[in-house]
N, C-alpha and C positions, 0 to 999 in steps of 0.2 A: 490636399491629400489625395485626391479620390487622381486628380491629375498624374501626379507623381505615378500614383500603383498604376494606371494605363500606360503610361510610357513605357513601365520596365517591362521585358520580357520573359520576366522569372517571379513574377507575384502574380497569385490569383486572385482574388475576392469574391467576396458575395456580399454585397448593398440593401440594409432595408432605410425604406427611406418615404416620404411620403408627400403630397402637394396638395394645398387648397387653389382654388383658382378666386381672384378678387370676384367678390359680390357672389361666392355661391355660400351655402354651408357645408356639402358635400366634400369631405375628406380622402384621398385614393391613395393606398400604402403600396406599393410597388417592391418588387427585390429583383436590384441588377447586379447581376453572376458574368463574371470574367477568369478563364481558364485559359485558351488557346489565344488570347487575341482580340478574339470578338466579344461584346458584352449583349448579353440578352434581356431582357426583360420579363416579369412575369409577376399574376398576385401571388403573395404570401400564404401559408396553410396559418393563417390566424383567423380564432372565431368572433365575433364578432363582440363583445365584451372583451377579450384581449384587445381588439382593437382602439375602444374607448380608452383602454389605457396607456396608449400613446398619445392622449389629446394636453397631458400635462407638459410632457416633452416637446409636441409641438407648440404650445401657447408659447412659452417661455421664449425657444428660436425667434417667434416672432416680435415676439416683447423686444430681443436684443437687436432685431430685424430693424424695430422702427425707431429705437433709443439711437442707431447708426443710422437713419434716415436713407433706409433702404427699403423700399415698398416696389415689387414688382408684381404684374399678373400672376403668376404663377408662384405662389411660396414655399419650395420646396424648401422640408426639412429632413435631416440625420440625426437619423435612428442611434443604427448598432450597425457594422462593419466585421466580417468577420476574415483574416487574410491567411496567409503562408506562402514561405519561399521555397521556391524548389532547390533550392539548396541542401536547406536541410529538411524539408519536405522528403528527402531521395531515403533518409534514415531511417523514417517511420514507415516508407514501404519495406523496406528491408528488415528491421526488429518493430512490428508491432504488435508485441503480444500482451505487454503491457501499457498502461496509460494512466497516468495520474493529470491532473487537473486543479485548479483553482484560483481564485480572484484576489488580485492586489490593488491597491490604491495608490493615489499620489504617485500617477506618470504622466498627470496633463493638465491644464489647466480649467480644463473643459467642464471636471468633475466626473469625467467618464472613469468608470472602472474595465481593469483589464483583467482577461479571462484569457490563461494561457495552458496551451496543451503540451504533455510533453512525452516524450516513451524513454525505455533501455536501451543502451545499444549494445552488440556484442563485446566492445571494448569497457563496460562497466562505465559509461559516458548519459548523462542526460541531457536531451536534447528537444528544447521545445520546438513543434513542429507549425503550430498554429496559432493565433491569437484572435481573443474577437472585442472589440471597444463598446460597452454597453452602459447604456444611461442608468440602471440603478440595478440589483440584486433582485428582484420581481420574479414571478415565474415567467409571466408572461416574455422575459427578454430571456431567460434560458429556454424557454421554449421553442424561439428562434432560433436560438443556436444549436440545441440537439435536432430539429425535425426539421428543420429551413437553410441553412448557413452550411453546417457539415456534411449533410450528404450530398451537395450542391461542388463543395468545392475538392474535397477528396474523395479518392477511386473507392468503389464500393465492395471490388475485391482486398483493398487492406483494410476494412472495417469489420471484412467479415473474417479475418483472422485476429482480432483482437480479441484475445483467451482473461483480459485480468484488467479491473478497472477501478480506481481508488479516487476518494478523493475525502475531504473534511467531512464537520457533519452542519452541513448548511442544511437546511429543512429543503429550500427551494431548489436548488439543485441537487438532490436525494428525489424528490419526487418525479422530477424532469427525466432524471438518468434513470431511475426506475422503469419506464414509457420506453426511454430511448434505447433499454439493452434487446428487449423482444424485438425491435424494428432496426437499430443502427448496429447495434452490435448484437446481433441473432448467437454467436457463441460462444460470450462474454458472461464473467461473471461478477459479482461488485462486491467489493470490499470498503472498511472504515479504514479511516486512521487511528490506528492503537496511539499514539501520543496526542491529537485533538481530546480522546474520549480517555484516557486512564489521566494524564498528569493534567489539562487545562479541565478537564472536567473534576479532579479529587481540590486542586486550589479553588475551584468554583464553588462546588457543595460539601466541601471538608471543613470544618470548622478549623483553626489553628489555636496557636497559647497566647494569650494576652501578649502586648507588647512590654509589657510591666516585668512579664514574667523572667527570672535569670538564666544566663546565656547556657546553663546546664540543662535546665530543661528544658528551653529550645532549641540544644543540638542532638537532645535524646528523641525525642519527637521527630527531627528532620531526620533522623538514621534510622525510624521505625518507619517514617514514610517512605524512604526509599528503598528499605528494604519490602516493603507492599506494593509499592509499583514495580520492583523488577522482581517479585512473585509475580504479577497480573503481567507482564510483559512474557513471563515464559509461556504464555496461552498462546501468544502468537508469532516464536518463533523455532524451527524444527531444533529437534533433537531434544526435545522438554515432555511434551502432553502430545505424544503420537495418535495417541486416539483415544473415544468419549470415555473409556474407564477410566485412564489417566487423568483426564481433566478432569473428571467427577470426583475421583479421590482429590486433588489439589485444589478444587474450588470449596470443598467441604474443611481441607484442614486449613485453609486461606479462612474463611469465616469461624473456625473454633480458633483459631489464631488472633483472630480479632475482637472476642467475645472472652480471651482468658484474663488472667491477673496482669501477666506480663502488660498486656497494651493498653490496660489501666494505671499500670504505676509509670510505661512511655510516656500517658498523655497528663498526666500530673494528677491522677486520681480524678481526672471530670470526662464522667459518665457521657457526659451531651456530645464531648469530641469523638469517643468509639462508637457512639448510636449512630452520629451525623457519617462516619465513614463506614459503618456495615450500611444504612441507608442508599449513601450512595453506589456502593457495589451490588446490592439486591436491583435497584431500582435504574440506573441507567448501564450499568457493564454487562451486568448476566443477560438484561432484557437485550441485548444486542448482540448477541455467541455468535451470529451466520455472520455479521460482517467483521470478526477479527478471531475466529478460531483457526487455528492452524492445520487441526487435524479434520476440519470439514472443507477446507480449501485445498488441500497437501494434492489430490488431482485435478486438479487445476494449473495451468501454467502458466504461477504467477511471479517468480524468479523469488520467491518466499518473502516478495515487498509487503510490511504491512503499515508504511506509514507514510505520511506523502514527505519529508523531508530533504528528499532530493528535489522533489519540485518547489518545498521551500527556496529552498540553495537557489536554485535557476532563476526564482524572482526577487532575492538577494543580490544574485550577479545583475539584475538588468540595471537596478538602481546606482550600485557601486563599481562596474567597469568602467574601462578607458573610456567607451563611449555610452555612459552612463545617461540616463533617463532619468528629468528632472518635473518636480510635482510643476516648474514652473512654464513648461515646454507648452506652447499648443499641438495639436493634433498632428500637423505635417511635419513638425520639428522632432517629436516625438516618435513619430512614424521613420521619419531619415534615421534616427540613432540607432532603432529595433534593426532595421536592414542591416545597416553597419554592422550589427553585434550579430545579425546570421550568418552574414558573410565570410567575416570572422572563426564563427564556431566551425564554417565546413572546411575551411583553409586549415586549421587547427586537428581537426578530426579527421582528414584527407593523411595530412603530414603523419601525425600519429601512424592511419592504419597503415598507410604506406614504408615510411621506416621499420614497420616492425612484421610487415610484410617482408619484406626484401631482407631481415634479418633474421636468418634461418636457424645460424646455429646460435644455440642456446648452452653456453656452460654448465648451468647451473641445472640442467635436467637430461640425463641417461633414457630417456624416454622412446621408442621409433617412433612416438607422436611428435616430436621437440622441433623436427623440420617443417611439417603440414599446419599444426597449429600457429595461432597468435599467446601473446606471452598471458593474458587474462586468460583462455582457454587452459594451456597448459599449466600454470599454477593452478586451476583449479581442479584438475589433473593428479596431478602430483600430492595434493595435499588432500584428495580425496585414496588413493593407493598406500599411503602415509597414515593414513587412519584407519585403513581396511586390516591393518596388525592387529589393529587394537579390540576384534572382535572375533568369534567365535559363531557357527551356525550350524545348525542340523535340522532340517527338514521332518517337518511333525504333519503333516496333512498333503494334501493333493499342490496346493497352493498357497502354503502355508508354512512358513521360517520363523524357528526362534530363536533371537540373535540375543548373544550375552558378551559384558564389556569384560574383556579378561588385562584391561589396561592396569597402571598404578590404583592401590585402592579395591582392587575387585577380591570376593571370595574364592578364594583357589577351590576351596573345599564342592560349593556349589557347580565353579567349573568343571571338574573332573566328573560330580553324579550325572551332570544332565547333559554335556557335549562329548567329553572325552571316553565314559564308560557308557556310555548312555546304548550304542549299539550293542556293543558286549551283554549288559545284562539284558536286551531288548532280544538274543537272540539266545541265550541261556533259558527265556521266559518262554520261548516256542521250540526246544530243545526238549524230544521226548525223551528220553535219558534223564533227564533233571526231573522228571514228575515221582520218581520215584521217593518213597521217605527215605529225608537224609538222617545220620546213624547223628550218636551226641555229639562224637568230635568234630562235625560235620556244621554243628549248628554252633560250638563255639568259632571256629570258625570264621562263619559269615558275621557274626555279630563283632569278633574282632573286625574285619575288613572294611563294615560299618558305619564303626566308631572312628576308624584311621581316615572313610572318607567323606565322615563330617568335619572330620579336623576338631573335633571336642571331644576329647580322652575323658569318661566320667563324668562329663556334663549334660548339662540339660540341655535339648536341642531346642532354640526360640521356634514360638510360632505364631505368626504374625494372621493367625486367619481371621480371629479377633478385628485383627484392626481393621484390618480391609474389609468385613462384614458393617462395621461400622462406620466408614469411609462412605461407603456405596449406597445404604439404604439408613439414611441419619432418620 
């Protein structure tokens, strides 16, 4: 393995790696880093109790060491290997403002686990940029790789544009990246995966209906579940819970939602299935708001990702493409196939931006943007100017917009008080001529004009202040 990556002139690495020498007890862990060609040597920023815990790692090498009747002076063992090709290394200097991450299994025979990096690209494309081979999930081997491994092998100015960083809810790798954002990524901020934490966490601690139970009341169940998780999924995506009032009101009718009759007669009348799902929404979703609220993220530039399912995807593809990655591959075999599949992805992502480069004119968009931009740009262009009908603004403070949907569906009556008449009477109200008292036909009148633009003739006009008093402070 380690062969191969020297030869080529397009893989870098960083090497942790360690030696006994015959007849000592003393242990020396080394990490050798290759970038330009040259490979360096140096110790590891590992303390000293992280380092005891590479002695299980080594035993075993040796174990297999002398089971193949291989016993030399020096018994260098592998560690953890962290790589990337400049191939498609070139794309994460180019989009890396986001970056999702995480550890798959069964790509080698070794028992190594693989930890793969990936970003956005302008072309709506994920592209993993880096990978590192680690003997077990430990901190001590993510500690390697955030404070040893990565800033060793990638440029230190594309780390420090990394604005937005995601990944599952491993406990070990949560603590590590926690360390690693103050140091590696100095302007980053971290988010969850809203699918690890809302649907693998409510099948984990949600009770369900007996197996016994009839297929009516376990499709009424299942369509009350899903209609709770995509409540809990509008928390983290825009255009739902813009900001903490929002969310406040929806997370308060989200739990009287789940606390009425209604989702006692869903769950078959048993009390212990609504406790066990309001439990787990008190106790693991709300205690986690900073890493999957939308509206405390929304500045941040994090291309509005809140789940790592594209880097799912990416470690789905390594297993299942043309030059797929087998649990039964050793280490250099496995290593040839990963190469193959980068090579691949930049020939592929090349071609792409290229054709659609040199494809200027666009039919299907009247835009003077339609020439300059790529067709992911200008669709999302187009369908952002497309939507801008569908809204209404007028300016209420220094820096301050409030924007109303006057799409299908909207109150015309509200539209017209508060965007359309809204200067009229705002300048009627500072019109010293109007202070004067108006005469009686003067105040039937307004009270006609009123009525005409509540658009309720004789009705009672709702008022919802009720409820929002109660939404806000339960």
């Amino acid at each position: 393995l380690i062969e191969m990556f020297d030869k080529s002139s397009k893989i870098r690495y960083n090497l942790l790696w360690s030696y006994k020498k015959h007849g000592s007890e003393e242990v020396k862990v080394l990490s050798s880093t290759k970038i330009t060609g040259e490979v360096s040597q140096d110790t590891p920023l590992l303390l000293d109790d992280e380092k005891k815990n590479l002695a299980p790692v080594a035993a075993d090498a040796r174990a297999r060491r002398i089971a193949r009747a291989k016993q030399d002076d020096e018994n260098q063992v592998f560690h953890c290997i962290a790589w990337s090709h400049d191939d498609v290394l070139r794309y994460f200097l180019l989009c890396p403002e986001v970056v999702m991450f995480d550890v798959t299994s069964h790509t080698n025979s070794s028992g190594f686990c693989l930890l793969t990096f990936s970003c956005r690209t302008s072309i709506d494309k994920q592209v993993v940029f880096c990978r590192v081979w680690m003997p077990d999930q430990r901190r001590v081997s993510f500690r390697y790789v955030f404070q040893e491994a990565l800033p060793k092998i990638l440029p230190a100015h594309a780390l420090r544009r990394v604005c937005f960083t995601i990944c599952d809810g491993d406990p070990q790798q949560n603590l590590e990246l926690m360390i690693a954002i103050s140091e590696l990524f100095p302007n980053s901020s971290k988010g969850g995966c809203s699918y690890h934490m809302f649907v693998i966490g409510w099948n984990r601690h949600v009770m369900g209906l007996p197996k016994y139970s009839n297929q009516a009341k376990k499709d009424a169940w299942e369509g009350f579940k899903r209609r709770m998780l995509a409540w809990m999924f509008s928390w983290v995506r825009p255009g739902y819970c813009d900001n903490e009032e929002e969310y406040e009101i929806s997370k308060y009718l989200l739990i009287a939602c789940l606390t009425s009759k209604h989702a006692l007669t869903m769950a078959g009348n048993d009390e212990y299935m609504v406790s066990s799902a309001v439990h787990f929404i008190r106790k693991f979703v709300l205690t986690n708001e900073s890493s999957f609220l939308h509206c405390r993220r929304s500045t941040a530039f994090c291309l509005d990702a809140h789940c790592s399912s594209p880097q799912e995807g990416t470690n789905n593809g390594l297993k299942t493409s043309a030059s797929a990655v087998r649990a039964t591959y050793n280490l250099d075999k496995a290593a040839t196939a990963i190469s193959n599949q980068d090579r691949t992805k930049s020939v592929e992502l090349d071609r792409i931006v290229g054709n659609d480069f040199r494809n200027r004119v666009k039919s299907w968009s009247t835009s003077p943007t339609s020439t300059v931009l790529l067709s992911h740009a200008e669709g999302l262009m187009q369908y952002m100017y497309k939507r801008a009908k569908l809204y209404r603004v007028r300016r209420i403070g220094y820096s301050l917009f409030q924007v109303v949907f006057v799409g299908k569906g909207c109150d015309p009556s509200f539209v017209r008080r508060y965007i359309d008449d809204w200067e009229v009477a705002h300048d009627s109200c500072n019109d010293d001529s109007h202070m004067s008292s108006p005469s009686i036909n003067d105040e039937d009148d307004d009270s006609q004009v009123e009525e005409e633009e509540d658009g309720i003739m004789n009705e009672e006009v709702p008022n919802y202040h009720d409820l929002f008093t109660k939404c806000c402070w339960p």
